[in-house]
PDB file of N, CA, C and O in Angstrom:
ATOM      1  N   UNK A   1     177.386  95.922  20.362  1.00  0.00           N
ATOM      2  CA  UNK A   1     176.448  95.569  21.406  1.00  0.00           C
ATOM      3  C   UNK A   1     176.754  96.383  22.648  1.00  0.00           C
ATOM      4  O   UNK A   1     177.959  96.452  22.892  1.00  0.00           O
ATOM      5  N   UNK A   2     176.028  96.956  23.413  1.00  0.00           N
ATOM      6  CA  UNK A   2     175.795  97.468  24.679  1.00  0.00           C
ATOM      7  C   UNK A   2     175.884  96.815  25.728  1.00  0.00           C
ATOM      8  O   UNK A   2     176.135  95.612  25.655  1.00  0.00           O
ATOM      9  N   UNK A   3     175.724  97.369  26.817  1.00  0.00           N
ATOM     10  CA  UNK A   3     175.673  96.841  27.665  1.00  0.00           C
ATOM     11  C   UNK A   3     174.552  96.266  28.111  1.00  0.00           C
ATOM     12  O   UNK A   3     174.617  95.555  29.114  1.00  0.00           O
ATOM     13  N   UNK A   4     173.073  96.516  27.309  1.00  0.00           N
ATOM     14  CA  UNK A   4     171.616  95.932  27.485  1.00  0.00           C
ATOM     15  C   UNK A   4     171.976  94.514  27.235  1.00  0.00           C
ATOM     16  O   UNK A   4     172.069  93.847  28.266  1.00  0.00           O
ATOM     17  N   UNK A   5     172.166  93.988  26.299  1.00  0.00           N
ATOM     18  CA  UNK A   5     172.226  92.879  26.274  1.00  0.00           C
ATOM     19  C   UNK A   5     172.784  91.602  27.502  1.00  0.00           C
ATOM     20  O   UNK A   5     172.632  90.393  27.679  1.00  0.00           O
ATOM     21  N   UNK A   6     173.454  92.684  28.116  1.00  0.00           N
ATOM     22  CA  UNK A   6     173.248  91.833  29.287  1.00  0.00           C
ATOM     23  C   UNK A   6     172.473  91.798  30.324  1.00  0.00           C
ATOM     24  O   UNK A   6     172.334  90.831  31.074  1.00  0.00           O
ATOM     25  N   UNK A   7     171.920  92.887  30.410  1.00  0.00           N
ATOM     26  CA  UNK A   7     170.440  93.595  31.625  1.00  0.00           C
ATOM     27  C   UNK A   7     169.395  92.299  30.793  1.00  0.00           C
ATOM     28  O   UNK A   7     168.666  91.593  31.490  1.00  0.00           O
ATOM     29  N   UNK A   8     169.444  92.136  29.393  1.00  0.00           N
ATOM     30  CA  UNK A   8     168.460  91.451  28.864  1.00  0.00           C
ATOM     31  C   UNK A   8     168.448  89.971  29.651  1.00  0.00           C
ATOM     32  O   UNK A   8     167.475  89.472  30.215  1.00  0.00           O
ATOM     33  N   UNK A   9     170.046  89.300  29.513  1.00  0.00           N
ATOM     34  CA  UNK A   9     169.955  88.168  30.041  1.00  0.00           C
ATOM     35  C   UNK A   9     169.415  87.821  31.511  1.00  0.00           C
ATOM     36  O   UNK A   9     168.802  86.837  31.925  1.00  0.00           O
ATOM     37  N   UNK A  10     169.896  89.072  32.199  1.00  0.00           N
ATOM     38  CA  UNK A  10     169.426  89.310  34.025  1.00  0.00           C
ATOM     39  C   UNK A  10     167.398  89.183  34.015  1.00  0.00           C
ATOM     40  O   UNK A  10     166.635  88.572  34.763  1.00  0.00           O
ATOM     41  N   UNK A  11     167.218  89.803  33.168  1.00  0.00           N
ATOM     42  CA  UNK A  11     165.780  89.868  33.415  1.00  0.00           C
ATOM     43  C   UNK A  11     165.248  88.428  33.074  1.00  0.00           C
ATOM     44  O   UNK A  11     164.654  87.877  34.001  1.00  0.00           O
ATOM     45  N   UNK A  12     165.392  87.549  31.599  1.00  0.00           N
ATOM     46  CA  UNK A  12     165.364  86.442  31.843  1.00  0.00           C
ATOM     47  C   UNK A  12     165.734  85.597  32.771  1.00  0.00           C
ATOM     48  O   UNK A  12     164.894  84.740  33.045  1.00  0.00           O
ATOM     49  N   UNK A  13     166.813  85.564  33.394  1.00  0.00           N
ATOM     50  CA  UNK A  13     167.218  84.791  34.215  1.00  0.00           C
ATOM     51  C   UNK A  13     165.975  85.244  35.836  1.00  0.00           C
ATOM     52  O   UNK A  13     165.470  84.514  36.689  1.00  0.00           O
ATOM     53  N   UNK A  14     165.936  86.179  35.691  1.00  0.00           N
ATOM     54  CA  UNK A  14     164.925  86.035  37.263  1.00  0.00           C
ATOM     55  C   UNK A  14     163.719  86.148  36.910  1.00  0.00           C
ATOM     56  O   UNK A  14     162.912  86.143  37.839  1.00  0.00           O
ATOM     57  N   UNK A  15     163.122  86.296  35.388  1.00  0.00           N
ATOM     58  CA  UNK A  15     161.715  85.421  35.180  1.00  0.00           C
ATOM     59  C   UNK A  15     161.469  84.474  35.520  1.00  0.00           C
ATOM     60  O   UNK A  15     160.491  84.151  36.195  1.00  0.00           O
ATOM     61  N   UNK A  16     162.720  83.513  34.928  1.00  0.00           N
ATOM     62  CA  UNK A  16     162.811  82.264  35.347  1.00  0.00           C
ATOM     63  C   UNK A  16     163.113  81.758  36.749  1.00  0.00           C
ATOM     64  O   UNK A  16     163.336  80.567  36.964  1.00  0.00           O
ATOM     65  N   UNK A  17     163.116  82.689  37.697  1.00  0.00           N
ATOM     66  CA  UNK A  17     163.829  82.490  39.152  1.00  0.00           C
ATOM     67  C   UNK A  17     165.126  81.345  38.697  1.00  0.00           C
ATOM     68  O   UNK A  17     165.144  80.120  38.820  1.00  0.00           O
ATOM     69  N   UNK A  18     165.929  82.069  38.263  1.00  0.00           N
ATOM     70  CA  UNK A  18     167.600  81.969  38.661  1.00  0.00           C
ATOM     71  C   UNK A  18     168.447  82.843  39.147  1.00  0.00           C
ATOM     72  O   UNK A  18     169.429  83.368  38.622  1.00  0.00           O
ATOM     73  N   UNK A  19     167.726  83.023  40.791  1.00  0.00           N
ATOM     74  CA  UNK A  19     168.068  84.474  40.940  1.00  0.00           C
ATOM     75  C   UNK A  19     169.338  84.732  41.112  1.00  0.00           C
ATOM     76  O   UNK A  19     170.009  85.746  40.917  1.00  0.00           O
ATOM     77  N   UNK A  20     169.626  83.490  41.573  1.00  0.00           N
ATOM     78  CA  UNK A  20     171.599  83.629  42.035  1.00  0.00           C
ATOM     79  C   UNK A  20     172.425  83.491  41.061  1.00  0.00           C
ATOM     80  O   UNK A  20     173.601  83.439  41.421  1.00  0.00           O
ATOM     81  N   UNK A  21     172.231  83.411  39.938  1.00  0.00           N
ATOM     82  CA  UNK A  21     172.742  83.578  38.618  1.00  0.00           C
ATOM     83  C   UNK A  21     172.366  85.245  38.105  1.00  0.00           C
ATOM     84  O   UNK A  21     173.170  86.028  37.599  1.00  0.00           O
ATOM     85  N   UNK A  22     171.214  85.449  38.339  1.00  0.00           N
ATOM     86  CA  UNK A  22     170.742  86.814  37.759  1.00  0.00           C
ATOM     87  C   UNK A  22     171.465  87.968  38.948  1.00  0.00           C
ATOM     88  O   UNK A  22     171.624  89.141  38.612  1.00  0.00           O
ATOM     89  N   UNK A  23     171.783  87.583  40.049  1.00  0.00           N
ATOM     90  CA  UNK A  23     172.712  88.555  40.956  1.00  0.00           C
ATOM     91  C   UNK A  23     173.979  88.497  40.676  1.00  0.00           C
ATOM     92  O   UNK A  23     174.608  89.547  40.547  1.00  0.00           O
ATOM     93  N   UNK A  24     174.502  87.450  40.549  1.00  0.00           N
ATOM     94  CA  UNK A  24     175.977  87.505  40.016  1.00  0.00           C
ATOM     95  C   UNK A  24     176.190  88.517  38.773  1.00  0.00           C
ATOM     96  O   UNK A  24     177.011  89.434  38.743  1.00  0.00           O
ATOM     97  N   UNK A  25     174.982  88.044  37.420  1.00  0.00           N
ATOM     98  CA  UNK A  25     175.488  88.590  36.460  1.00  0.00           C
ATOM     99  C   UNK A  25     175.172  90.285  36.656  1.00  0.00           C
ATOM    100  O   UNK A  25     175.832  91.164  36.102  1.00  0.00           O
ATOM    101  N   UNK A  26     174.312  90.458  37.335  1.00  0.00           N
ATOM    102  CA  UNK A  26     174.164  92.003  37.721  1.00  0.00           C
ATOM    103  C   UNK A  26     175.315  92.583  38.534  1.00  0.00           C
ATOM    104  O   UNK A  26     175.847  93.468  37.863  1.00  0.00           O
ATOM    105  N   UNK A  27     175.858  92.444  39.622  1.00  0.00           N
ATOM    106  CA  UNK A  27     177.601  92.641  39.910  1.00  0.00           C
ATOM    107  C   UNK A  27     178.443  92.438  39.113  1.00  0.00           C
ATOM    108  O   UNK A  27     179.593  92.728  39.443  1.00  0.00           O
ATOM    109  N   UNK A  28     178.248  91.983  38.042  1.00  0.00           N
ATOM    110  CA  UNK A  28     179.049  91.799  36.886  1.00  0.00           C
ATOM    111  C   UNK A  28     179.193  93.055  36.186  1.00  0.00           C
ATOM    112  O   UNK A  28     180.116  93.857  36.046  1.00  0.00           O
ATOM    113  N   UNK A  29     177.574  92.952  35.647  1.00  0.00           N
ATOM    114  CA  UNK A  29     177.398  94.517  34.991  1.00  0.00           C
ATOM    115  C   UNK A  29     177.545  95.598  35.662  1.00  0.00           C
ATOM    116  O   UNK A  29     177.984  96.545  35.011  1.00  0.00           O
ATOM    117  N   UNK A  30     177.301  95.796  36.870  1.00  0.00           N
ATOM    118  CA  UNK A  30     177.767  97.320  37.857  1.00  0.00           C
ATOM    119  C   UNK A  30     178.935  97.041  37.866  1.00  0.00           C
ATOM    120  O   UNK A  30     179.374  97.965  37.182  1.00  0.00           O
ATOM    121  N   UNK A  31     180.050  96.256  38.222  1.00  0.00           N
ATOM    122  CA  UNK A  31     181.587  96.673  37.990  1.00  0.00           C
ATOM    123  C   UNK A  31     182.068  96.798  36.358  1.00  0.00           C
ATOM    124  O   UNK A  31     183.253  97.038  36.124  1.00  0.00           O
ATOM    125  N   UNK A  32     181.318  96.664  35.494  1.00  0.00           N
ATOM    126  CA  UNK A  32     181.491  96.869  34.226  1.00  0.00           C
ATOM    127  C   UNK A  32     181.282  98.541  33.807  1.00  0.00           C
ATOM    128  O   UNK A  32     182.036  99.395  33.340  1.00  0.00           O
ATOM    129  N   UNK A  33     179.795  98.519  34.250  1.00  0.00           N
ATOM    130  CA  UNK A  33     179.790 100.259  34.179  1.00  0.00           C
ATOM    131  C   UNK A  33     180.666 101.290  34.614  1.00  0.00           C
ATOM    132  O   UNK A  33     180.887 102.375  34.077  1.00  0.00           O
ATOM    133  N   UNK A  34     181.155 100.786  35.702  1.00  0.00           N
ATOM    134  CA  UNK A  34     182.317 101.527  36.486  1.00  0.00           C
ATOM    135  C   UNK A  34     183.463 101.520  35.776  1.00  0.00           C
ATOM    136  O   UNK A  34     184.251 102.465  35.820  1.00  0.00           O
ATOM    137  N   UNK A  35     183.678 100.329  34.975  1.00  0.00           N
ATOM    138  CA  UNK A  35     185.000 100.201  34.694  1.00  0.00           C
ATOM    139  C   UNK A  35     184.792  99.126  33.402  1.00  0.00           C
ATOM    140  O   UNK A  35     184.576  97.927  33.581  1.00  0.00           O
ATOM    141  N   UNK A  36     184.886  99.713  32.171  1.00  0.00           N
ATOM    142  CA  UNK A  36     184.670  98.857  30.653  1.00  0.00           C
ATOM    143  C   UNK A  36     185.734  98.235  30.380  1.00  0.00           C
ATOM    144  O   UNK A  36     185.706  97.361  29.513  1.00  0.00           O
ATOM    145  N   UNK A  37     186.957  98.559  31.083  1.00  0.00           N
ATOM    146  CA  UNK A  37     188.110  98.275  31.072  1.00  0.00           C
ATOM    147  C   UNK A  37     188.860  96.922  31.270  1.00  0.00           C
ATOM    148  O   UNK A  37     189.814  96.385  30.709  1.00  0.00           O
ATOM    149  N   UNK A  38     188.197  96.661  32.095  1.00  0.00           N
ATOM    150  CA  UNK A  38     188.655  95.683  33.573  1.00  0.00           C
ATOM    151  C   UNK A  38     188.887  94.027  33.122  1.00  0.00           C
ATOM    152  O   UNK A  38     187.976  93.227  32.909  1.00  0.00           O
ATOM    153  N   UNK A  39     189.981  93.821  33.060  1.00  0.00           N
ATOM    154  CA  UNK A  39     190.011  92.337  32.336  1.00  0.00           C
ATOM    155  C   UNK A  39     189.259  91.493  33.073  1.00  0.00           C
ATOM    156  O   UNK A  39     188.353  90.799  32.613  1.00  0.00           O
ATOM    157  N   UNK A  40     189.669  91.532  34.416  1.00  0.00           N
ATOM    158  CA  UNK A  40     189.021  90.625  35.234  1.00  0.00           C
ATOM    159  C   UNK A  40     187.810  90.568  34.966  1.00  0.00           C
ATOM    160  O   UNK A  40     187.580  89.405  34.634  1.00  0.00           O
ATOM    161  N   UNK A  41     186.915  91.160  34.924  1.00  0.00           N
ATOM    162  CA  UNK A  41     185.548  91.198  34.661  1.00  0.00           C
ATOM    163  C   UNK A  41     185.265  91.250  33.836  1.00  0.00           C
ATOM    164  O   UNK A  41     184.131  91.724  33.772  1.00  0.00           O
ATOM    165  N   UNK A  42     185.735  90.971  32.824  1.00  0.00           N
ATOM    166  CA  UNK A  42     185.464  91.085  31.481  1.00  0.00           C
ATOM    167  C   UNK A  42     185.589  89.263  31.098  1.00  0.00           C
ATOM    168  O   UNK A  42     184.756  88.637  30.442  1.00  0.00           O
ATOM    169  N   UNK A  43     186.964  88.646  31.767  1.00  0.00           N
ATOM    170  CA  UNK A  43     187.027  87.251  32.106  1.00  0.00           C
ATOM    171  C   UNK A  43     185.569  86.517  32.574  1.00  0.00           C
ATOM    172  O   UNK A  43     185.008  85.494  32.181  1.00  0.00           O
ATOM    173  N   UNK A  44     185.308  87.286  33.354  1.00  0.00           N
ATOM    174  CA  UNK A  44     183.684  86.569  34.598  1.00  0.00           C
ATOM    175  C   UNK A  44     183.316  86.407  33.011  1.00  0.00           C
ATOM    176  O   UNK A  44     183.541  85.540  32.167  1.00  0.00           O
ATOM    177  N   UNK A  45     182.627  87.691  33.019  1.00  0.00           N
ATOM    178  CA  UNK A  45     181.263  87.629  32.340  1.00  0.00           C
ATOM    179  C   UNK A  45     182.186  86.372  30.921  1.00  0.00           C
ATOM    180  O   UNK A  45     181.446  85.400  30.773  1.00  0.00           O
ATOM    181  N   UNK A  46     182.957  86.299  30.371  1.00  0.00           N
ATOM    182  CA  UNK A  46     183.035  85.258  29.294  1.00  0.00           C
ATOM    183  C   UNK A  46     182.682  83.883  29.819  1.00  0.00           C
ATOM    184  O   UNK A  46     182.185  82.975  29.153  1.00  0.00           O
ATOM    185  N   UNK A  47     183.122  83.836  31.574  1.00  0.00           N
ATOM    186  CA  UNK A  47     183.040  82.490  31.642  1.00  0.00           C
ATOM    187  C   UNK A  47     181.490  82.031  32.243  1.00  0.00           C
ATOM    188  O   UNK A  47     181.001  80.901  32.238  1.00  0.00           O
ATOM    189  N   UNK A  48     180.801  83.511  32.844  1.00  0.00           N
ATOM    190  CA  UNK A  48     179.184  82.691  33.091  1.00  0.00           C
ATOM    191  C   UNK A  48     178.355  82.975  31.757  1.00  0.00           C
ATOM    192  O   UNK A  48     177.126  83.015  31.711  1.00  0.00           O
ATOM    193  N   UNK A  49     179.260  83.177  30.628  1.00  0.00           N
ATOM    194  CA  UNK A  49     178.312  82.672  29.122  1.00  0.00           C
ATOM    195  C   UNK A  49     178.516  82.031  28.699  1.00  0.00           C
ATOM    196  O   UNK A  49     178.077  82.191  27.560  1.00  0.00           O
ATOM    197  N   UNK A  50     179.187  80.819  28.818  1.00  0.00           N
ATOM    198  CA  UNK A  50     179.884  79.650  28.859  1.00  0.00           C
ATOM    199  C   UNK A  50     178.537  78.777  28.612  1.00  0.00           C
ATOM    200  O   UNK A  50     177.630  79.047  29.399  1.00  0.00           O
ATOM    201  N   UNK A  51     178.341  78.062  27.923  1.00  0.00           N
ATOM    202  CA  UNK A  51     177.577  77.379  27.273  1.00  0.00           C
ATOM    203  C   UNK A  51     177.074  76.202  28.684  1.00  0.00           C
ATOM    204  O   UNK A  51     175.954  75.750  28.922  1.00  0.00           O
ATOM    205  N   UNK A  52     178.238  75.999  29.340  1.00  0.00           N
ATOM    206  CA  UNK A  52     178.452  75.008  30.519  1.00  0.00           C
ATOM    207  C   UNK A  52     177.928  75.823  31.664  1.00  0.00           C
ATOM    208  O   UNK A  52     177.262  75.075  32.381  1.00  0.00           O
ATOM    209  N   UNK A  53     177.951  76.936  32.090  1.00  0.00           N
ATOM    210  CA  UNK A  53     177.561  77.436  33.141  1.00  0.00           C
ATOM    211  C   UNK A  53     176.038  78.337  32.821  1.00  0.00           C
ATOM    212  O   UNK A  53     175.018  77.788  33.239  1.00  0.00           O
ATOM    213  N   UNK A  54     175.886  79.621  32.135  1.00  0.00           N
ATOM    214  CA  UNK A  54     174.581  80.026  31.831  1.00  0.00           C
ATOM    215  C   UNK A  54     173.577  79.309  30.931  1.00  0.00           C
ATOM    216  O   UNK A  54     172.354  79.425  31.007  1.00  0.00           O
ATOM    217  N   UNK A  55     174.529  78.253  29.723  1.00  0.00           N
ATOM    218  CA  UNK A  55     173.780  78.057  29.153  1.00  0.00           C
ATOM    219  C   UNK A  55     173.227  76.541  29.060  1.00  0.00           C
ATOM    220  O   UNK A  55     172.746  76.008  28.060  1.00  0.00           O
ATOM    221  N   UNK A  56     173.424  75.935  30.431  1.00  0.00           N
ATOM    222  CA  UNK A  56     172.696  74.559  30.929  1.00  0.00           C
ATOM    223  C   UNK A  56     171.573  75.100  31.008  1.00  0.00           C
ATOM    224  O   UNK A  56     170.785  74.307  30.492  1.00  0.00           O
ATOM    225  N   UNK A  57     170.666  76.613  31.596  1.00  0.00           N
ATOM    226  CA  UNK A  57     169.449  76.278  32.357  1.00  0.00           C
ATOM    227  C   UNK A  57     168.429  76.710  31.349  1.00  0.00           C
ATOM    228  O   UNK A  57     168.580  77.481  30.402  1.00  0.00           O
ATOM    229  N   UNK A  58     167.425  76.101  31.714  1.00  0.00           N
ATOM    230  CA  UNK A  58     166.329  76.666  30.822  1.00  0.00           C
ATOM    231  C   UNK A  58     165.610  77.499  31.352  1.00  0.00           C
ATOM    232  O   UNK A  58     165.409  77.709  32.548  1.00  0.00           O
ATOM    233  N   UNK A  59     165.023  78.218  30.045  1.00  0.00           N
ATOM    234  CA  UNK A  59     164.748  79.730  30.158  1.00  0.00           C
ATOM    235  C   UNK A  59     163.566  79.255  29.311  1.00  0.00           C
ATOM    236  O   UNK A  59     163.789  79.013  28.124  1.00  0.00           O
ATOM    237  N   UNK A  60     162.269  79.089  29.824  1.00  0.00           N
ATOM    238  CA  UNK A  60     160.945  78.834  29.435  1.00  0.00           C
ATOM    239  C   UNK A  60     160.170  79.841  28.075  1.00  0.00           C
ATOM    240  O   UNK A  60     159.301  79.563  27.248  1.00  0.00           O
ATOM    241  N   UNK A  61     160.917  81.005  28.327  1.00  0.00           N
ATOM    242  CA  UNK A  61     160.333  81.831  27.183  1.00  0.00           C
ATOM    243  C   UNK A  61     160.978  81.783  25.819  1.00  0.00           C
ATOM    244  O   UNK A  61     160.566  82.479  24.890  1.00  0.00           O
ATOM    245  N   UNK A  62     162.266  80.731  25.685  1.00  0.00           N
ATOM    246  CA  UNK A  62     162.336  80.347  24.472  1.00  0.00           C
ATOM    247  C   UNK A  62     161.873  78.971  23.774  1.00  0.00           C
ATOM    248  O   UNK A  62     161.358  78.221  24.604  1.00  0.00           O
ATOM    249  N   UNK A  63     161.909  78.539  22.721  1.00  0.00           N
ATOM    250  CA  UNK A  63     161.546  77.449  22.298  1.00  0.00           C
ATOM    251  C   UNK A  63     163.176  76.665  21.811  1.00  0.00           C
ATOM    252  O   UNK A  63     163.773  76.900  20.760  1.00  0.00           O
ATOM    253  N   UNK A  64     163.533  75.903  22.688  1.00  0.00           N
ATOM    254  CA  UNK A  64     164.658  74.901  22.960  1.00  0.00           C
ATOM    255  C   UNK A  64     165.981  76.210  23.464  1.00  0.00           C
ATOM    256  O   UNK A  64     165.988  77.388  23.821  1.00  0.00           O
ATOM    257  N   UNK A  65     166.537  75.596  23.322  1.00  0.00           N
ATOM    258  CA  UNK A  65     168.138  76.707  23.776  1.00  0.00           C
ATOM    259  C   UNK A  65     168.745  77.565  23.071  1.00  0.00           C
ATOM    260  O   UNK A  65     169.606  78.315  23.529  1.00  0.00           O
ATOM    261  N   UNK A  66     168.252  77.548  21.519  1.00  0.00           N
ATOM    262  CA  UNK A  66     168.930  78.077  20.544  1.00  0.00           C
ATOM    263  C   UNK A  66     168.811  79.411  20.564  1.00  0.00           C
ATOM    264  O   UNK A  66     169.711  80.039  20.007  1.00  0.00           O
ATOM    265  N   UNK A  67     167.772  80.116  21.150  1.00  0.00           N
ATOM    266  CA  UNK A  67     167.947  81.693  21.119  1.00  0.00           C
ATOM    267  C   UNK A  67     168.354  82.322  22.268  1.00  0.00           C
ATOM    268  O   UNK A  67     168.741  83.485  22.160  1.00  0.00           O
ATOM    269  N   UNK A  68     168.347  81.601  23.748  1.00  0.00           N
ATOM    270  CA  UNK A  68     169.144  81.903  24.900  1.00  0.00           C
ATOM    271  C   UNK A  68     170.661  81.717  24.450  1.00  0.00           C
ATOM    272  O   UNK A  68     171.312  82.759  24.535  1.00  0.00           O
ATOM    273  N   UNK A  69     171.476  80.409  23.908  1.00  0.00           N
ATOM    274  CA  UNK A  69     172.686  80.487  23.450  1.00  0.00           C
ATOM    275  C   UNK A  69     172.801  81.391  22.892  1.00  0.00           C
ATOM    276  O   UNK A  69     173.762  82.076  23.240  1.00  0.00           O
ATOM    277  N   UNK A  70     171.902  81.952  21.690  1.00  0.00           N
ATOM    278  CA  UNK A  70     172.488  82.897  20.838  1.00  0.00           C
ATOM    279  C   UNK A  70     172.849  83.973  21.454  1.00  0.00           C
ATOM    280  O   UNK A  70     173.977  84.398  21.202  1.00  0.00           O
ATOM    281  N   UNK A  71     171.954  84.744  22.476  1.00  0.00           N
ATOM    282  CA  UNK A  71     171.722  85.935  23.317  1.00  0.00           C
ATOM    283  C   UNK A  71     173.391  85.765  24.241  1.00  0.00           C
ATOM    284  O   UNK A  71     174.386  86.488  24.204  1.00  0.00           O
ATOM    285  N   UNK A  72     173.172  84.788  24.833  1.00  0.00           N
ATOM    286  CA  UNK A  72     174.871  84.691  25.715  1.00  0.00           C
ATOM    287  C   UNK A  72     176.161  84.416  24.647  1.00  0.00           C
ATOM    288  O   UNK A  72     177.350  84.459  24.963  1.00  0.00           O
ATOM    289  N   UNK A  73     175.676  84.155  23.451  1.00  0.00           N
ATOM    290  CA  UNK A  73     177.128  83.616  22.467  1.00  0.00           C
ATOM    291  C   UNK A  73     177.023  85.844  22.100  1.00  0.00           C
ATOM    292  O   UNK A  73     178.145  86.228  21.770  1.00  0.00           O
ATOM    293  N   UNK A  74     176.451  86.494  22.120  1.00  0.00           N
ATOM    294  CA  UNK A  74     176.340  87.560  21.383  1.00  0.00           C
ATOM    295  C   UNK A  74     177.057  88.532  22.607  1.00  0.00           C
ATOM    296  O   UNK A  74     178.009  89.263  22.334  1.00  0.00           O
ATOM    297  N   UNK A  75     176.462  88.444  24.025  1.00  0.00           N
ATOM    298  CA  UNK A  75     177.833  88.689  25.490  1.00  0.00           C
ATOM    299  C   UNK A  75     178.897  88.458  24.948  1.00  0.00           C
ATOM    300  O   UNK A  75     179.715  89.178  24.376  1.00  0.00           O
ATOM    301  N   UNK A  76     178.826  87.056  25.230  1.00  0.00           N
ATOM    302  CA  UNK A  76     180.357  86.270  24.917  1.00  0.00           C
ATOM    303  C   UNK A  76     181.238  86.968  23.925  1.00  0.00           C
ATOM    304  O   UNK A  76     182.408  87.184  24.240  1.00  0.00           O
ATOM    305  N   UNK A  77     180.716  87.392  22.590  1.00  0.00           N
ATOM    306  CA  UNK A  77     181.481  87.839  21.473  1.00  0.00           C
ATOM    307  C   UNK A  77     181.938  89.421  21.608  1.00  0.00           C
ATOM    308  O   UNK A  77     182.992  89.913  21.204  1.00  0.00           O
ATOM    309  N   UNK A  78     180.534  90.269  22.486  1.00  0.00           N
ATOM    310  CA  UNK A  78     181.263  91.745  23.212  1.00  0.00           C
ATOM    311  C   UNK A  78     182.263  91.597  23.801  1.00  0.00           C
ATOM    312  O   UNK A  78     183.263  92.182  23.385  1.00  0.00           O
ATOM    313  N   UNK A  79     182.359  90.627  25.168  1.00  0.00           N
ATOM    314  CA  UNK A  79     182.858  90.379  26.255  1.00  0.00           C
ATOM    315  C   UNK A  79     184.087  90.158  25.851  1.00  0.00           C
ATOM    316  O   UNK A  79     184.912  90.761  26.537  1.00  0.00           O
ATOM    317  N   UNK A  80     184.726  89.236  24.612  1.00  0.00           N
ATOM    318  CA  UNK A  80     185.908  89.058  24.314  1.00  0.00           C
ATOM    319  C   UNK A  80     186.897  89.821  23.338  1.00  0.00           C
ATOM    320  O   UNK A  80     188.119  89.929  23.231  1.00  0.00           O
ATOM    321  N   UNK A  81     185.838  90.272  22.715  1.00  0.00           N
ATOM    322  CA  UNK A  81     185.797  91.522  21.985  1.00  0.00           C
ATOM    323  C   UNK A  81     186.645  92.244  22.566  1.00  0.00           C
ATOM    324  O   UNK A  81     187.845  92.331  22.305  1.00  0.00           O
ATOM    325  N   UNK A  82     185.861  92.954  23.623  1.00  0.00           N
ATOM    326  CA  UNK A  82     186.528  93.734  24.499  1.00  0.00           C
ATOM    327  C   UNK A  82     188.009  93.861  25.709  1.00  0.00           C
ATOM    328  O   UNK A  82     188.675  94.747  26.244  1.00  0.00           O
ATOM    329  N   UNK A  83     187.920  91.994  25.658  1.00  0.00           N
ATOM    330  CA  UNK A  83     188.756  91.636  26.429  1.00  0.00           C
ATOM    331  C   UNK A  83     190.379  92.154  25.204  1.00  0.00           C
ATOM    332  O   UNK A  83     191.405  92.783  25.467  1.00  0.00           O
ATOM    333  N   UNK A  84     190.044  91.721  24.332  1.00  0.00           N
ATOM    334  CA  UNK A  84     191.175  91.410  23.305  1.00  0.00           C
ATOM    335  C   UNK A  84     191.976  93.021  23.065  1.00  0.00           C
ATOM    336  O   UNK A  84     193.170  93.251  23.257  1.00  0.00           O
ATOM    337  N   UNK A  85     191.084  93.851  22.670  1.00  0.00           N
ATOM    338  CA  UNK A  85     190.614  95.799  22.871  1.00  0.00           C
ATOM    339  C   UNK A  85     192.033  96.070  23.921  1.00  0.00           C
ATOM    340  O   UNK A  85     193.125  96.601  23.717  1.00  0.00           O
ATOM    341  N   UNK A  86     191.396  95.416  25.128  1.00  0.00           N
ATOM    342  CA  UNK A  86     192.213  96.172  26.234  1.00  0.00           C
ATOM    343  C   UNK A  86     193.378  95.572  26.184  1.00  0.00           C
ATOM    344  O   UNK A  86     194.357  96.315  26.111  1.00  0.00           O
ATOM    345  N   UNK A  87     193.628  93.936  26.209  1.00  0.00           N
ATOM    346  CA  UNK A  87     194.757  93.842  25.597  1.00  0.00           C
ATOM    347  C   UNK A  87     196.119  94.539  24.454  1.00  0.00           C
ATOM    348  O   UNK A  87     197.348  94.596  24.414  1.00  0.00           O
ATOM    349  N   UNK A  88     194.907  94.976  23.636  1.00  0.00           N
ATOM    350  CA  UNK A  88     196.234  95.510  22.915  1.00  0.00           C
ATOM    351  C   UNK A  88     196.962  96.928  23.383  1.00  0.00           C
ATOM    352  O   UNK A  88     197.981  97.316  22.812  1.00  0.00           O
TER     353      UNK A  88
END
């Protein structure tokens, strides 16, 4: 997975006007581009895909939560992915 997949979640999120969620996760992704590396940010983004934090709100263009979870469980699985990567 790329890094779209998270531009994907940003654009949902400010369809839906969650914009202060959709700005965070966009500073997320620009210090990511800069740096693929970066545990710290690599931490964020696992914890605003957190089922508890991105994935309380609803996002009108799906039908129930199951394909927004999937979309942030599919972050989540780069994100740690990657976290684990730099670890070693």
């Amino acid at each position: 997975m790329s890094l779209e997949k998270i531009n994907t979640a940003i654009n949902y999120l400010k369809k839906n006007e969650y914009i202060k969620e959709a700005e965070d996760l966009e500073i997320i992704l620009n210090q990511l581009k800069k740096d693929l590396n970066n545990k710290e940010i690599l931490e964020k983004l696992i914890q605003r895909c957190h089922i508890r934090w991105l994935g309380d709100l609803y996002i009108r263009d799906f039908q129930g939560g199951s394909e927004w979870w999937q979309l942030l469980g599919e972050i989540d699985d780069y994100a740690n992915n990657k976290f684990k990567s730099v670890n070693d």
